[in-house]
N, C-alpha and C positions, 0 to 999 in steps of 0.2 A: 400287810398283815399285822393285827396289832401282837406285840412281844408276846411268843409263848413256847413252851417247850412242847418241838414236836414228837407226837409220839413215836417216831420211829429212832429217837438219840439212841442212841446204845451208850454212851457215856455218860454218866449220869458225877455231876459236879455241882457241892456243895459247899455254895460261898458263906465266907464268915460274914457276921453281922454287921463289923465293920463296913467290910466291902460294899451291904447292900445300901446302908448309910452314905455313902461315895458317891450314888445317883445326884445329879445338879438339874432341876427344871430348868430351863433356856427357852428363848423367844425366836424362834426364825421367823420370815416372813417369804409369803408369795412371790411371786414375778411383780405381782400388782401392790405388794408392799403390807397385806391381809398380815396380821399375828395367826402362829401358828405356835400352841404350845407344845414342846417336845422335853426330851433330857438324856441329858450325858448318863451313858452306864461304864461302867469298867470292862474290861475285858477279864471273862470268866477263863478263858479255855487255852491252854497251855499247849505247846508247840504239839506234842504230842495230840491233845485231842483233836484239832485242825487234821492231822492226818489220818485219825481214824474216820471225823466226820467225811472227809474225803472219798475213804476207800469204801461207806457206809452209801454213799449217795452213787460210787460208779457201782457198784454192784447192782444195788436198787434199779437206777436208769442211768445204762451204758450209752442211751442216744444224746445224754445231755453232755455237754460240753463246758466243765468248770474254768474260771474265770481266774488266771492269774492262785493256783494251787499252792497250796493249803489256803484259802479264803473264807473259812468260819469266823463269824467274831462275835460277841457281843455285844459291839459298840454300836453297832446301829442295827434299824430292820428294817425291812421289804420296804415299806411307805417312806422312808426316810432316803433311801437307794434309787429308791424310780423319781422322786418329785425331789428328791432335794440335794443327796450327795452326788448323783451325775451328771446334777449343774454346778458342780463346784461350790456345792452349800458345806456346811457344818456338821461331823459326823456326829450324830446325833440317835436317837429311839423317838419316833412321832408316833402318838397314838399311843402311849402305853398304858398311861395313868388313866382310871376308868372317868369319864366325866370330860374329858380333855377334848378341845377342837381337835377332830386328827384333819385326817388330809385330803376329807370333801371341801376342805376351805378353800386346795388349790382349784377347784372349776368353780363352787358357789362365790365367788368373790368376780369371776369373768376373766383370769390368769387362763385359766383354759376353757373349751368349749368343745360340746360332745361332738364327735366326728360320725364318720362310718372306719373301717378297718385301714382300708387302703391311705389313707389320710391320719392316720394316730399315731402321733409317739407313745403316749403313755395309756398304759391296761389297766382297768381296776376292777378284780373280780370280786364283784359287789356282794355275791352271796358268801364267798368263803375267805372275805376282807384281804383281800392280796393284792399287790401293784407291780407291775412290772412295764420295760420300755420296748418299744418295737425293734430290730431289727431293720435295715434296707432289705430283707425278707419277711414279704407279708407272711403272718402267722408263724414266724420266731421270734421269739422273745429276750430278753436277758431281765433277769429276775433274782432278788436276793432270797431263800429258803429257810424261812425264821434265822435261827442261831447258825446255819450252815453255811454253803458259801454261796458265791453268785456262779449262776447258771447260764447259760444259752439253752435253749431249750423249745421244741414246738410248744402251741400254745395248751395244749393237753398234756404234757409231759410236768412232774411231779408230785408231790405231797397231795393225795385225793382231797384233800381236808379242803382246798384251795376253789374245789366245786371249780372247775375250768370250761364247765358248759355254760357260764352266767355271767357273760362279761361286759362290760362298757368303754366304749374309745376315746378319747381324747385326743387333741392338739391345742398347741399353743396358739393364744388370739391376743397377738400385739394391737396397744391405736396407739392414737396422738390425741397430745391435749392443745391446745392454743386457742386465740379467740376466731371466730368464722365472721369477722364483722369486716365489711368494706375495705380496698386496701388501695390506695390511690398512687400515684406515679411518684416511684421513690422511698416512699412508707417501706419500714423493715418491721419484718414480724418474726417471733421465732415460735417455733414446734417444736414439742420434748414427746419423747416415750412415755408413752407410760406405764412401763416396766422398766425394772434394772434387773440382769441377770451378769451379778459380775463372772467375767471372765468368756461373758460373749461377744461378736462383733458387731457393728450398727452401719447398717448400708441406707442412704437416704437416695431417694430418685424425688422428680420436680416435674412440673410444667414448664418447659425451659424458655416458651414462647412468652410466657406472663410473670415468670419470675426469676430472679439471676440469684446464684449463691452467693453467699454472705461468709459464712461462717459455718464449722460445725460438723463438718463431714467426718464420720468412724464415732460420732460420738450419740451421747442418748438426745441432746438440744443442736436445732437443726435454725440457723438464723438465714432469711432471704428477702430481698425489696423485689416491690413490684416492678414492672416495666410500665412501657406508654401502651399498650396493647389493651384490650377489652375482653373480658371472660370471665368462664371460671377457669378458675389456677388449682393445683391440687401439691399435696406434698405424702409420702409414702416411704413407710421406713420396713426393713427386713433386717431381722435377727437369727445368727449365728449362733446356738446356743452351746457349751460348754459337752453337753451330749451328742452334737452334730445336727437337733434339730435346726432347720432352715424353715421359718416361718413369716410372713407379708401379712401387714396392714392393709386395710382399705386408703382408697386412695381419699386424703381429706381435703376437702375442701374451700375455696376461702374465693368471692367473687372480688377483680380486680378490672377499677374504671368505672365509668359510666354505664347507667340502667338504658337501655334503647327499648323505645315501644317498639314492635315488630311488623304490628299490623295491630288494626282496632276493628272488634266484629260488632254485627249490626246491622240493622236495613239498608238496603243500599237504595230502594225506593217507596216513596211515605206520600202519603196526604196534606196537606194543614191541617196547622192544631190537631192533629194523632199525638202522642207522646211515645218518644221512640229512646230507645234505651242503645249505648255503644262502649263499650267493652274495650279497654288499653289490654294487649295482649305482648308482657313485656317479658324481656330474656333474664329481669332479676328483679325480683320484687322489693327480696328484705329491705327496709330503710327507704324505699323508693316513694314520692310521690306525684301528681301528675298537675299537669294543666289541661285544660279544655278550651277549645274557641273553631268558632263556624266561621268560614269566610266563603262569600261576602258574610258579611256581620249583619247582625238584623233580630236572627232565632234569638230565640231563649234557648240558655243553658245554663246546667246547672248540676254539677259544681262551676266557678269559676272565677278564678285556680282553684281547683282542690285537689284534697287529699287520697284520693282513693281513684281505682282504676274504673272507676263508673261515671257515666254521664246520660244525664237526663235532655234530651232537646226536641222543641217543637218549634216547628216552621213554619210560617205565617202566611208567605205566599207561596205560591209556584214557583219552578225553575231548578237551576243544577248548582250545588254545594258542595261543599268541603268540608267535611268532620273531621276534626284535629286533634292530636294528645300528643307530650312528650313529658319525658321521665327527668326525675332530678333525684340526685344521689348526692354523698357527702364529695364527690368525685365533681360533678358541677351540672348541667344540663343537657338532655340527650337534644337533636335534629326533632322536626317536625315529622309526624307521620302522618297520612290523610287514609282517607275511606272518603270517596266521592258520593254521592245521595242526590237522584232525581226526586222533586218533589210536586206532584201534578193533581190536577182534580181538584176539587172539594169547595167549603164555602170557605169565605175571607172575609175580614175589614181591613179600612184604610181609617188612618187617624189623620186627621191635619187642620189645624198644623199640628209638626210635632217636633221641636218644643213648644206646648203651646201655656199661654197666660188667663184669659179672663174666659177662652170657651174654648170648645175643639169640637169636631164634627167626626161622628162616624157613619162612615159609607159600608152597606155590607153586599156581596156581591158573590155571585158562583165565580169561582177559577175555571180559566179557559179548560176545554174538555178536549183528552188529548186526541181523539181521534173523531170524524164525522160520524154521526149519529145515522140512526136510521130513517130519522124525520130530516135531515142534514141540514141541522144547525152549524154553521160556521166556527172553525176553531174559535177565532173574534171575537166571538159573540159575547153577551152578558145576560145572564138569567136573573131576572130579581125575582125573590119567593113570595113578591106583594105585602102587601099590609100584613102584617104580627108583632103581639106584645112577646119584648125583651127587658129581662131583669140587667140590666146595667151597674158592675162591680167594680170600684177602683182601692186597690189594696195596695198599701206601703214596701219599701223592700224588708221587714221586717213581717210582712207576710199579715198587717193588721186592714181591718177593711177600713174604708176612711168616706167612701159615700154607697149610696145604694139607692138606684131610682128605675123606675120603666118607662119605657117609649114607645113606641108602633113605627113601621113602618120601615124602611129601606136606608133610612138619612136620617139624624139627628143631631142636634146641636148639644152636649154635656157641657153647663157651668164649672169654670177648674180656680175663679178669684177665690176662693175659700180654703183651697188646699193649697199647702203648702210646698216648697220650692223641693224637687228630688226626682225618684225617678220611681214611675210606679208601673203595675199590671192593670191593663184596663180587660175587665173580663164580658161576655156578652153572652146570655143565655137562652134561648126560649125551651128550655125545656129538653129538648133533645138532641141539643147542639152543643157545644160551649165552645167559643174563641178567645184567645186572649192576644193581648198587643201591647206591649211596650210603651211607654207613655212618659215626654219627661215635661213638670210642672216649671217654667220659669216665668217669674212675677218681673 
């Protein structure tokens, strides 16, 4: 409640002008370290009026139970009592000077976050500006009553003025700051709070499998090195607060060791020449990246090595494969992982030679057919598609075309004295087909 005289004072005290001159603005700060402008007032009210405000409040509400009697001051009030002097803060007036941050700072800043009832230390009845802490009984309170004193009290019990049907809940939301980046065998990292509430306790708990302590225990910086182990590691701090709040962090994070693929998804059975896509499905990404390779060796792929958990591959002939990927992290390189892939059916060429120099011959041909036909063709067998014009493409590994000619027919000889020494894509098209093949030029 911001500073005001409630109407119900029956003492009515009028400070000299000195006195009201005495007010000091001062800076306290959140849990999270937010400014929070408040200021010192003097104490208006003399032994005697404490006792009248006393016998003024048990009269009014006999059900309320004052706090350490005669307890009127005007040194501080409500908002300065719930958030700030029963954590052991600065006895202080928050909220009084009109224009002033009051004590939405403590949750707008993330020092607290809104709850439900059962879960809130602190109350703020938002319509009739008042704060008070919860009790280990839900829906009692203890509450400072403007210039009066502090109260126990249900959560409808005092000064109407307080509007006690409009309320909002609160609890404290401690984290940790540090870095979340890789932590390899031995590396010491440390986590701090990120709050100070002096005069609270700081309990830290760990992943004890992936991290050993170091340093730091009871305190707000929490130091630990990795082990030889593989995971994620996490570290978690709980606060003790000066009010008896007992509040936990999330547990944070930090992945320690090597990235492992787990498995790589994808066709497990293809064509030739289909383009077929396979997927690194790894237990740590951040910072990871992979390699790719088919064995037997033959296909294209592509990336390879690359950077990313994708890969492009197409097969060239029939038969049973191995699609492969493993991870690498600042930790060092993961095992091989496979996805096997039957690859049957479809048309093909053969290049040869290959490496070839002054010519090379392409042979184009159906893949064996995996099962007897109705006409029962022989698995064996070879189906040529007869005489047809084919556009003939041979492209650089920078992906540039470097010849382009047509042929007919089943069998052809391509000229290669012209092109240069490396390793190309030989591509074959008639239109409704396209094959490619691997091709290396050596003069």
């Amino acid at each position: 409640m911001k500073t005001k005289t409630l109407f119900l004072i029956m003492v009515v005290y009028f400070a000299p002008l000195t006195t009201l001159l005495a007010q000091s603005p001062i800076t306290i700060h959140t849990p999270k370290g937010s400014n929070v402008y408040a200021h010192t007032r003097p104490e208006y009210l003399y032994y005697q009026d404490k006792l009248d405000c006393s016998a003024e409040m048990d009269s009014l509400y006999p059900s309320a139970i004052e706090i350490n009697p005669p307890s009127a001051t005007t040194t501080y009030n409500c908002h300065s009592y719930a958030w700030n002097k029963s954590e052991g803060g600065t006895t202080c007036t928050v909220a009084y000077y009109a224009g002033d941050t009051d004590e939405s700072q403590y949750w707008t800043d993330g020092s607290y976050i809104e709850t439900t009832e059962p879960y809130a230390s602190k109350i703020h009845y938002y319509v009739g500006d008042h704060s008070a802490i919860q009790t280990s009984t839900q829906g009692v309170y203890i509450s400072k009553w403007g210039d009066y004193g502090i109260y126990q009290h249900a959560y409808n019990i005092g000064p109407p003025e307080y509007d006690p049907d409009h309320r909002k809940y609160y609890k404290l939301n401690p984290g940790i700051n540090g870095s979340t980046s890789v932590m390899c065998y031995n590396n010491q990292r440390t986590y701090t709070s990120d709050m100070s509430i002096p005069g609270s306790t700081y309990s830290w708990t760990r992943e004890t499998n992936l991290f050993n302590y170091v340093s730091g225990a009871g305190t707000t910086s929490y130091t630990v090195s990795a082990t030889s182990g593989t995971g994620d590691a996490w570290v978690r701090i709980q606060i003790t607060t000066p009010s008896g709040e007992v509040a936990t962090s999330s547990k944070y994070y930090t992945w320690v060791g090597k990235a492992q693929v787990q498995s790589i998804s994808g066709p497990s059975s293809t064509t030739p020449y289909s383009y077929n896509y396979y997927y690194a499905n790894v237990n740590h990404s951040s910072g990871t990246t992979y390699n790719w390779m088919v064995s037997p060796t033959g296909p294209y792929v592509d990336p390879s090595p690359g950077e990313v958990n994708s890969c492009l591959v197409i097969f060239y002939t029939s038969g049973s494969y191995t699609v492969l990927a493993r991870a690498n992290n600042v930790c060092g390189t993961s095992t091989w992982c496979g996805k096997g892939v039957y690859v049957s059916g479809g048309k093909s060429m053969s290049l040869f030679p290959n490496p070839a120099s002054e010519y090379f011959t392409i042979t184009l041909k159906e893949n064996p057919l995996i099962s007897i036909t109705e006409n029962n063709i022989n698995e064996n067998s070879i189906k040529s598609d007869g005489p047809k014009n084919y556009r003939i493409r041979i492209y650089n590994n920078q992906g540039m075309l470097v010849s382009n000619l047509t042929r007919s027919g089943v069998t052809f000889n391509v000229p290669a004295q012209n092109v240069l020494d490396g390793v190309y894509i030989v591509e074959v098209d008639d239109g409704q087909t396209v094959l490619r093949a691997q091709l290396i030029i050596k003069h």
